[in-house]
Each structure stands twice: as structure tokens, then as C-alpha cells.
C-alpha positions as CSV (number, residue, x, y, z in Angstrom):
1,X,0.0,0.0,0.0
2,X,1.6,3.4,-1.1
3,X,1.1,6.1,1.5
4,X,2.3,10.0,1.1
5,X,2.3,11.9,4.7
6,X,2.5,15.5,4.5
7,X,3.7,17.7,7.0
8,X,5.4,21.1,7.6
9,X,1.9,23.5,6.9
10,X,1.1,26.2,9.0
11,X,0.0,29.7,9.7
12,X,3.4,32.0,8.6
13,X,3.4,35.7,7.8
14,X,4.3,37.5,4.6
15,X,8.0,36.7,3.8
16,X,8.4,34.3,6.5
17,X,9.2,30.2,5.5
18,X,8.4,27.2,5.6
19,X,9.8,23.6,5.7
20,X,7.2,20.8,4.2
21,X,8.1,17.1,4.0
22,X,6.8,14.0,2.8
23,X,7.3,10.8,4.2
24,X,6.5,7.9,1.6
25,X,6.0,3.9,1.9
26,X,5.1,1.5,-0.5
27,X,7.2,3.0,-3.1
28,X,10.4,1.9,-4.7
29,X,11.4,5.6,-3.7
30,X,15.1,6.2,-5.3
31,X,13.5,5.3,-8.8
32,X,10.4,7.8,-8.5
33,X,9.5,10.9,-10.0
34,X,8.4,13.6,-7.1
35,X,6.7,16.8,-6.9
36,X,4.6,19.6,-5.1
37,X,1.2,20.3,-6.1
38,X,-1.0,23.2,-4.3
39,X,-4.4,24.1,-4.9
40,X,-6.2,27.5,-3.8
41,X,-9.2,27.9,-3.0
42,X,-11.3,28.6,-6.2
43,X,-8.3,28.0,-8.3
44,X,-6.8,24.9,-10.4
45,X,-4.0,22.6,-9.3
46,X,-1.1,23.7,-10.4
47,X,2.3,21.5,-9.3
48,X,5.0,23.5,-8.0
49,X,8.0,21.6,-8.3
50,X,9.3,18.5,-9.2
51,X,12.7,16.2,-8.7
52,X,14.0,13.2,-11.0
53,X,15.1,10.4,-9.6
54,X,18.2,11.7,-10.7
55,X,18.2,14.8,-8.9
56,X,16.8,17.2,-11.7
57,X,14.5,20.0,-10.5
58,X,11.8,21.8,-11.9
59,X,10.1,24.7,-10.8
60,X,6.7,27.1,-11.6
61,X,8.0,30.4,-13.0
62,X,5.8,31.7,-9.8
63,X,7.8,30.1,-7.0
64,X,11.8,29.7,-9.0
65,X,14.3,31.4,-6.7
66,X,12.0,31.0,-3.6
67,X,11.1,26.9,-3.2
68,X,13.5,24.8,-3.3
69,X,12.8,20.9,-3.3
70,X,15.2,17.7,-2.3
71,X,15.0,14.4,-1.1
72,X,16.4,12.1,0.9
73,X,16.6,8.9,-0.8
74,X,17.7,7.2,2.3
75,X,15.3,9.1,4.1
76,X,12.7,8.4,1.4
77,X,11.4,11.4,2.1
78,X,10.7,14.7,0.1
79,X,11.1,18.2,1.2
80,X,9.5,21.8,0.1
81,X,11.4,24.6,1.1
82,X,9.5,27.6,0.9
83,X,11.3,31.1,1.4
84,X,10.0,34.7,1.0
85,X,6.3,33.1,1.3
86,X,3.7,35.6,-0.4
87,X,0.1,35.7,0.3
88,X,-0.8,34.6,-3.0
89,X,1.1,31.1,-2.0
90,X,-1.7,30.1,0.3
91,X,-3.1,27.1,-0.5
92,X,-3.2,23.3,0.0
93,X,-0.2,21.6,-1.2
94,X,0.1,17.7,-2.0
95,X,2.9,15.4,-2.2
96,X,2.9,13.5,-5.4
97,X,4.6,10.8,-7.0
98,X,5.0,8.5,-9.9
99,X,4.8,10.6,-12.8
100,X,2.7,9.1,-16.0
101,X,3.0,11.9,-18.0
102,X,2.9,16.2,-18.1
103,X,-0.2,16.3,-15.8
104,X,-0.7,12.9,-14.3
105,X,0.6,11.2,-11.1
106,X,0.1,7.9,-9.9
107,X,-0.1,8.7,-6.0
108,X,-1.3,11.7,-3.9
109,X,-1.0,12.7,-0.2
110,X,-4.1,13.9,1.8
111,X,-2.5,17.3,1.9
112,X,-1.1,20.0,4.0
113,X,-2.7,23.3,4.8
114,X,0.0,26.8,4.3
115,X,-1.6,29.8,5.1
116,X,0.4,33.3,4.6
117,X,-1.2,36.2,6.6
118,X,-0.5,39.1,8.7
């Protein structure tokens, strides 16, 4: 059974940060595409950021120079760090992996709640 465990969300305040991570299990995780979605409220999906299995990363244009992903492949585990947080980056954001193609993923977390506000 694949499982995806978010954590890391929170309440932070304009230009703050914040650390998400993923824990995964089920997975063969040092051979898996991983990313970032987030989804606002009223507002598509749109994924964030993405690593290879090689290492490769990918970014928005709206988050590159502020998020940075990793992982741990010992760890299996995959991190969001989230710098210079805007308000306009509040939303719900979902571990993915397994990528099948541009816009599909084979597994999801429940999700993780990040909230930027004075």
C-alpha cells in the first residue's frame, strides 16, 4: 500500500518560511519521480516543483528562486522549502509521485494546509 504523509503547513506571515516534508512507503522511492502540487481555494491545481530520480528539478516560473525541493533517498522522504512566502502562495499543497505523464501522477497525499497572513 503506497502512503504519502504530508507535513510542515502552517500559519506563517508574509516573507516568512516554511519547511514541508513527505514521508513515503510503499514505493520503490530512489526510482520515483516527485513533486509539489498546491491548490487554492477557487483556483486549479497547479504543481509547484518537481525532482528526478536523478536529482533534476523543476520549478513554476511563480515560486523559482523562492522553493526549493530535495530528497532524501535514504530518508525516502521529500522536502518543500518555501522562502519569501507571499500571500498569493496560500493554499493546499500535496505530495505526489509517480509521474505518467505532463499532468498525471500515480499517488497523492491527503494534503497539508499553508496559510500566509499578517
Amino acid at each position: 500500500q503506497v502512503q504519502l504523509v504530508e507535513s510542515g503547513g502552517g500559519l506563517v506571515q508574509p516573507g516568512g518560511s516554511l519547511r514541508l516534508s513527505c514521508a513515503t512507503s510503499g514505493i520503490i522511492f530512489r526510482g520515483t519521480h516527485m513533486g509539489w502540487y498546491r491548490q487554492a481555494p477557487g483556483k486549479e491545481r497547479e504543481l509547484v516543483a518537481s525532482i528526478t530520480p536523478g536529482g533534476t528539478t523543476n520549478y513554476a516560473d511563480c515560486v523559482k528562486g523562492r522553493f526549493t525541493i530535495s530528497r532524501d533517498n535514504a530518508k525516502n522522504t521529500v522536502d518543500l522549502q518555501m522562502n519569501s512566502l507571499k500571500p498569493e502562495d496560500t493554499a493546499v499543497y500535496y505530495c505526489v509521485a509517480g509521474r505518467l505523464s505532463i499532468t498525471t501522477w500515480a499517488y497523492w497525499g491527503q494534503g497539508t494546509q499553508v496559510t500566509v497572513s499578517s
